[in-house]
C-alpha positions as CSV (number, residue, x, y, z in Angstrom):
1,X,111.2,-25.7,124.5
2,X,111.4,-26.9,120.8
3,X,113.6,-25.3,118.7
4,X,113.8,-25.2,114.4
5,X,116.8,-23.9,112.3
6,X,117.0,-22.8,109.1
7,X,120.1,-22.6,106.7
8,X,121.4,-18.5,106.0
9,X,123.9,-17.1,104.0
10,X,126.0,-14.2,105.4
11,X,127.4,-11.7,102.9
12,X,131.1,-11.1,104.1
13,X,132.7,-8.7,101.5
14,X,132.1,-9.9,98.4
15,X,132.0,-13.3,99.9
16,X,129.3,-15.2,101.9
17,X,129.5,-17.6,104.3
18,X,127.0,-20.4,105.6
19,X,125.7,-20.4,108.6
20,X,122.6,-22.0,110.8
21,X,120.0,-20.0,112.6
22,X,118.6,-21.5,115.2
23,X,115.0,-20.3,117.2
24,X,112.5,-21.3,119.2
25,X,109.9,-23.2,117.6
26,X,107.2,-20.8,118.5
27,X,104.6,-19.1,116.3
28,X,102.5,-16.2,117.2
29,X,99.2,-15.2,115.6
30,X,99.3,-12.5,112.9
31,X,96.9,-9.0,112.8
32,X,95.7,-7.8,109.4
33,X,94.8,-4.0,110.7
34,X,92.5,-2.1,107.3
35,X,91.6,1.2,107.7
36,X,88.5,2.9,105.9
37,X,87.7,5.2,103.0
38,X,89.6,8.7,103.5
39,X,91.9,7.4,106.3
40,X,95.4,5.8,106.3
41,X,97.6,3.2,108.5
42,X,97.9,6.1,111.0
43,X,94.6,5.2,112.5
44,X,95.5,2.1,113.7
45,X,99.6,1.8,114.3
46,X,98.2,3.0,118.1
47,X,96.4,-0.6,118.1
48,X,98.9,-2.5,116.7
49,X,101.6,-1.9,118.9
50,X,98.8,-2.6,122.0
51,X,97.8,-5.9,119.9
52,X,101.6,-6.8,119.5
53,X,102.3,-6.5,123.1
54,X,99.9,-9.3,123.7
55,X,102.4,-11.7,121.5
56,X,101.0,-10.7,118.0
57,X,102.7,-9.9,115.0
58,X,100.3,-7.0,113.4
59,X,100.9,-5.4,109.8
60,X,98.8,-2.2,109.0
61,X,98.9,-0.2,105.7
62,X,98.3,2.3,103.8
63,X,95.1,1.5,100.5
64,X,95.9,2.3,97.3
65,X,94.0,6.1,96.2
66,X,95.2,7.0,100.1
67,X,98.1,8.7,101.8
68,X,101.1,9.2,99.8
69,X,99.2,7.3,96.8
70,X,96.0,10.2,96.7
71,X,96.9,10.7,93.0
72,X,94.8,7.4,92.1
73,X,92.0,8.4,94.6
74,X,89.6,8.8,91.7
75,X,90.3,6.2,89.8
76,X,90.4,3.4,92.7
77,X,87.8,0.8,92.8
78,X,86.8,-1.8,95.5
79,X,88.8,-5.1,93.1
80,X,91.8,-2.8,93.2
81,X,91.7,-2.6,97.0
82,X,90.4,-5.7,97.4
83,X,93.8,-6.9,95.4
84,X,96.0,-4.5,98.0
85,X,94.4,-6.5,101.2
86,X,95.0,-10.1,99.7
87,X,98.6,-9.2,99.2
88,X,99.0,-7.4,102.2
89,X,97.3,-10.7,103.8
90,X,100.5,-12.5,102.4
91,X,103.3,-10.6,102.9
92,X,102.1,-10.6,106.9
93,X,101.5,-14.7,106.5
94,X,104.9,-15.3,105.4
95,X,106.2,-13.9,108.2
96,X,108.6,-17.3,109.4
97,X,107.2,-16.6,113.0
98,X,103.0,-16.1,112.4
99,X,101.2,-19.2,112.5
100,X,98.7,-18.8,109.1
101,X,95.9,-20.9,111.1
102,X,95.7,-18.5,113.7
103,X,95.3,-14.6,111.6
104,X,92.8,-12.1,112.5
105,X,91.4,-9.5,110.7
106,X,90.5,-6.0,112.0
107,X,88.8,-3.5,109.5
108,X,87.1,-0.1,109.4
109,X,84.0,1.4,107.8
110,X,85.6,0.3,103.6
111,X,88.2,-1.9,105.5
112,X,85.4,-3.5,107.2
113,X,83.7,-4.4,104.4
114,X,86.6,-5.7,102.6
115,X,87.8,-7.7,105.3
116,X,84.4,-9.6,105.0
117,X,85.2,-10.5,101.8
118,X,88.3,-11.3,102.0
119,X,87.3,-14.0,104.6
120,X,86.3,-15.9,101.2
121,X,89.7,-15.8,100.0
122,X,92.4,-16.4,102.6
123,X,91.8,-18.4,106.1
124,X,90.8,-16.1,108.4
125,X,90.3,-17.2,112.3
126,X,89.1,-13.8,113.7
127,X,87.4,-11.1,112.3
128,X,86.8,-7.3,114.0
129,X,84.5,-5.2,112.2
130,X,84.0,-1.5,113.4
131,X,81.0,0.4,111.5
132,X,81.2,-1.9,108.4
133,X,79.9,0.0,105.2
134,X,77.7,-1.8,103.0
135,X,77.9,-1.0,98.9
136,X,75.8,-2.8,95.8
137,X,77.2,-5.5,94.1
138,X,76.5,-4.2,90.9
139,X,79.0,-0.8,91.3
140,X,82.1,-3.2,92.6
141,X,83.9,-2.4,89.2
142,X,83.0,1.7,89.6
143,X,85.6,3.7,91.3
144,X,85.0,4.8,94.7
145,X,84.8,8.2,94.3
146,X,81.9,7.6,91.2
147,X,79.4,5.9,93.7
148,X,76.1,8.0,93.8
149,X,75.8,8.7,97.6
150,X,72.3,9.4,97.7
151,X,71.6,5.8,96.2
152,X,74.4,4.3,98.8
153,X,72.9,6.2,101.4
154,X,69.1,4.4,100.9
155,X,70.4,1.7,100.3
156,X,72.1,1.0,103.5
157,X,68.6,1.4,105.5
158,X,67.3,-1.0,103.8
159,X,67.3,-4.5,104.7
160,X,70.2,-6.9,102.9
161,X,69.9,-10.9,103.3
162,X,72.9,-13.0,102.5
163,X,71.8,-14.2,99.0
164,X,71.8,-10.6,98.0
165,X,75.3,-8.8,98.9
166,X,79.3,-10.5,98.6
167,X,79.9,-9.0,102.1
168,X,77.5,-9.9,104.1
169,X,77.0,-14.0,101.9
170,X,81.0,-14.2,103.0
171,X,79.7,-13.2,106.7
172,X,77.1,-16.0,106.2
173,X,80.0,-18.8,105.6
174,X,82.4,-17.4,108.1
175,X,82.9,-20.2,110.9
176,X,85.6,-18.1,112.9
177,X,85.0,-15.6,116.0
178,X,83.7,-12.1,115.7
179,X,83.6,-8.5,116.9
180,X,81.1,-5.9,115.8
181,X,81.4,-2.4,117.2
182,X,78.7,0.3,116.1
183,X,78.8,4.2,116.9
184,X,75.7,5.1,118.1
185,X,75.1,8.0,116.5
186,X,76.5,7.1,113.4
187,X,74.7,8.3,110.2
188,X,77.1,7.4,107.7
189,X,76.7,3.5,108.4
190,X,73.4,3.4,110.3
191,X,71.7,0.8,112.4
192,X,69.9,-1.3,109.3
193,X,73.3,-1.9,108.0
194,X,74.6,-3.0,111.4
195,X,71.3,-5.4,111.7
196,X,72.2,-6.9,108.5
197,X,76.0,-7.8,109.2
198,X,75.1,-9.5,112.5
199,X,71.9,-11.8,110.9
200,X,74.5,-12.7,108.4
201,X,77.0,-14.1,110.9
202,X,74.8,-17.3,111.7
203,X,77.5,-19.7,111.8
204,X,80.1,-18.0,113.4
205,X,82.0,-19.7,116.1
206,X,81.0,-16.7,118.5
207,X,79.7,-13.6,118.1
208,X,80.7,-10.0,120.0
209,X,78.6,-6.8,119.6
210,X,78.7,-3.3,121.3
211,X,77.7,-0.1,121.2
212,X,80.1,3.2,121.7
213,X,77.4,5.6,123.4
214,X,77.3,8.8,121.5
215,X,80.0,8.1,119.2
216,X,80.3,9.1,115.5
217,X,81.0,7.1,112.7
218,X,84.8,8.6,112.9
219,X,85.3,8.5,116.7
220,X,86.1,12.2,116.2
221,X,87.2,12.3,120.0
222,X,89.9,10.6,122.3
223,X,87.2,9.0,124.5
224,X,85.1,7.4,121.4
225,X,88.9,6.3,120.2
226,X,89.8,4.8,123.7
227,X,87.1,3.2,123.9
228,X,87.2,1.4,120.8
229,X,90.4,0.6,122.0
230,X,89.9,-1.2,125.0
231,X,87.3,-3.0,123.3
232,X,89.4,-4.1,120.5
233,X,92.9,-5.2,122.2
234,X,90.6,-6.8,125.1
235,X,88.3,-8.7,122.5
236,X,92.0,-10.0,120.4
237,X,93.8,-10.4,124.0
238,X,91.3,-12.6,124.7
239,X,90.7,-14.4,121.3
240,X,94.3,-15.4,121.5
241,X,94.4,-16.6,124.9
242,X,91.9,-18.7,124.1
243,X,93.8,-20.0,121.3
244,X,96.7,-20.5,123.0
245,X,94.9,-22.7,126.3
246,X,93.4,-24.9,123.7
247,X,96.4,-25.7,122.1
248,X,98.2,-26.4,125.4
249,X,95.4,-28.5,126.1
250,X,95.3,-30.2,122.4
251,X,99.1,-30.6,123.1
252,X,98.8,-32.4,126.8
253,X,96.0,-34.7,125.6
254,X,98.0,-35.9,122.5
255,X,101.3,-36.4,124.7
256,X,98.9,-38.6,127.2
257,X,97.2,-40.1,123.9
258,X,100.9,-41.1,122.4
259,X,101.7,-42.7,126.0
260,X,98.8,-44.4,126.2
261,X,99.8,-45.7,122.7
262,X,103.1,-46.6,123.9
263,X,102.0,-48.3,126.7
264,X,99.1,-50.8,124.6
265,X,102.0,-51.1,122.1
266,X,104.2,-52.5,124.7
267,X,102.0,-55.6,125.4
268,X,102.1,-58.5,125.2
269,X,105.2,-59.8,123.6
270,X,107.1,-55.9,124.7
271,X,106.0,-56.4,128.6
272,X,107.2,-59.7,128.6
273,X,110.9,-58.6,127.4
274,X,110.7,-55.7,130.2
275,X,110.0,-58.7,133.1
276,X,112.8,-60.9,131.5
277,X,115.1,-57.8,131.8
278,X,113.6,-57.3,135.2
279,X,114.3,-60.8,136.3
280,X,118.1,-61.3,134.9
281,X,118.6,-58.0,137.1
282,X,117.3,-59.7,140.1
283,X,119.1,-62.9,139.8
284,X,122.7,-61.0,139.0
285,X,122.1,-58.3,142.0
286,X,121.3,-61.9,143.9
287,X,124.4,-63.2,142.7
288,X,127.0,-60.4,143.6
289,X,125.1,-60.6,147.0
290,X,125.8,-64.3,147.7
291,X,129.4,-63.8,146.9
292,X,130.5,-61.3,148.9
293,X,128.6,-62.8,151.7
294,X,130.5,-65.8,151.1
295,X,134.0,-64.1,150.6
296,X,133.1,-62.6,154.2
297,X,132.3,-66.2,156.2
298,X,135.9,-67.3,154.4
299,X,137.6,-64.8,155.0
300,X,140.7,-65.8,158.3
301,X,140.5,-63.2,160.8
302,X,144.0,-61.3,161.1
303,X,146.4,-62.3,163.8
């Protein structure tokens, strides 16, 4: 296995002493986890620690205007969160062990939304959208809380192209993998809204949709929650195995590329040295052969 060090400094009193840390040269794909408006990191630490167990490194966290930051709740508009997921994107990818080409991002309802546009803004491989709200371009400076919700409301049964919404144009550039799950019975982002996300996504890599039957937009039970679960860590599990078989394969073919290489630079003048060597071998194992077989024929035999 390849290894990598790095150089440390180890605080001893009021002293510190170098020293060399040596690991394995192994990076593991990071998991952005966004929760939506009114929730916290709570609803998805269950998730992370499933998606960590597959060999992930997952970071969830709490919006600003939500948990133990409420106080700005009125105040708090989508560029402010917007500005909390791009650095919470880059605390996770300077992580020494995540591997920044291989980062997905799972979001909720707000988070949802934001995570499709953040896809315009950091390198994203996979993106997991669960109900993902749709807002006006045109209110992205208004706080939150000062959106009309009758006017949200219509306007998320109404269809959205590309052209028209940030969201759902970064959805239209998004090359990656994706996973859209829908609540069927959910009436704070209905169908039309769902309709629009997925025609937007017409150059993604691949594309995953499902239903939860009968479930809210807040998967208000444990079932609706366990079974977005199982669709989420088995959709990531097998994103990143995926991953992971292509770059073993990626890694074989260049190792059989870089011997083939080595072998087409070995010829002419390199094959010739190896059957010179080859031949001088020969002759001197020849040589030590003739002489003891003559140093046996001389040889007097013992009285």
């Amino acid at each position: 296995m390849p290894t990598r060090h790095s150089t440390v400094h180890i605080p001893v009193g009021d002293r510190r002493i170098a020293g060399t840390l040596v690991a394995p040269d192994t990076l593991v794909p990071g998991v952005l986890l966004i929760h939506g408006w009114d929730g916290s990191q709570q609803n998805y630490i269950e998730r992370a620690h499933e998606i960590a167990a597959l060999g992930c490194i997952c970071l969830t966290f709490d919006l600003r205007g939500h948990a133990e930051d409420k106080a700005q709740r009125e105040m708090v508009t989508r560029e402010d969160n917007l500005t909390d997921i791009l650095a919470a994107y880059d605390l996770l990818v300077s992580h020494p062990a995540v591997d920044s080409s291989n980062v997905a991002v799972i979001g909720s309802s707000y988070g949802g939304y934001l995570a499709a546009v953040l896809t315009t803004l950091r390198r994203v491989r996979w993106l997991a959208l669960r109900v993902p709200a749709l807002y006006k371009d045109e209110d992205w400076l208004v706080p939150k809380r000062s959106l009309n919700k009758e006017e949200v409301a219509a306007y998320r049964m109404t269809p959205v192209k590309p052209s028209e919404n940030r969201a759902l144009g970064a959805c239209a550039q998004f090359k990656g993998d994706v996973l859209i799950v829908e609540s069927e019975l959910d009436t704070t982002v209905p169908h039309p809204v769902i309709e629009n996300y997925k025609a937007a996504f017409e150059r993604a890599r691949s594309m995953t949709y499902r239903v939860i039957s009968g479930a809210d937009h807040s998967l208000s039970t444990p079932e609706f929650r366990n079974a977005y679960g199982a669709i989420l860590v088995g959709w990531v599990g097998e994103m990143v195995t995926g991953a992971r078989n292509d770059a073993q394969a990626a890694e074989a073919a260049r190792r059989k590329a870089q011997q083939k290489g080595a072998d087409v630079a070995e010829t002419p003048r390199a094959q010739r040295k190896r059957a010179e060597r080859r031949r001088r071998a020969m002759v001197a194992r020849r040589m030590v052969t003739d002489l003891k077989n003559f140093v046996m024929r001389t040889r007097k035999p013992s009285a």
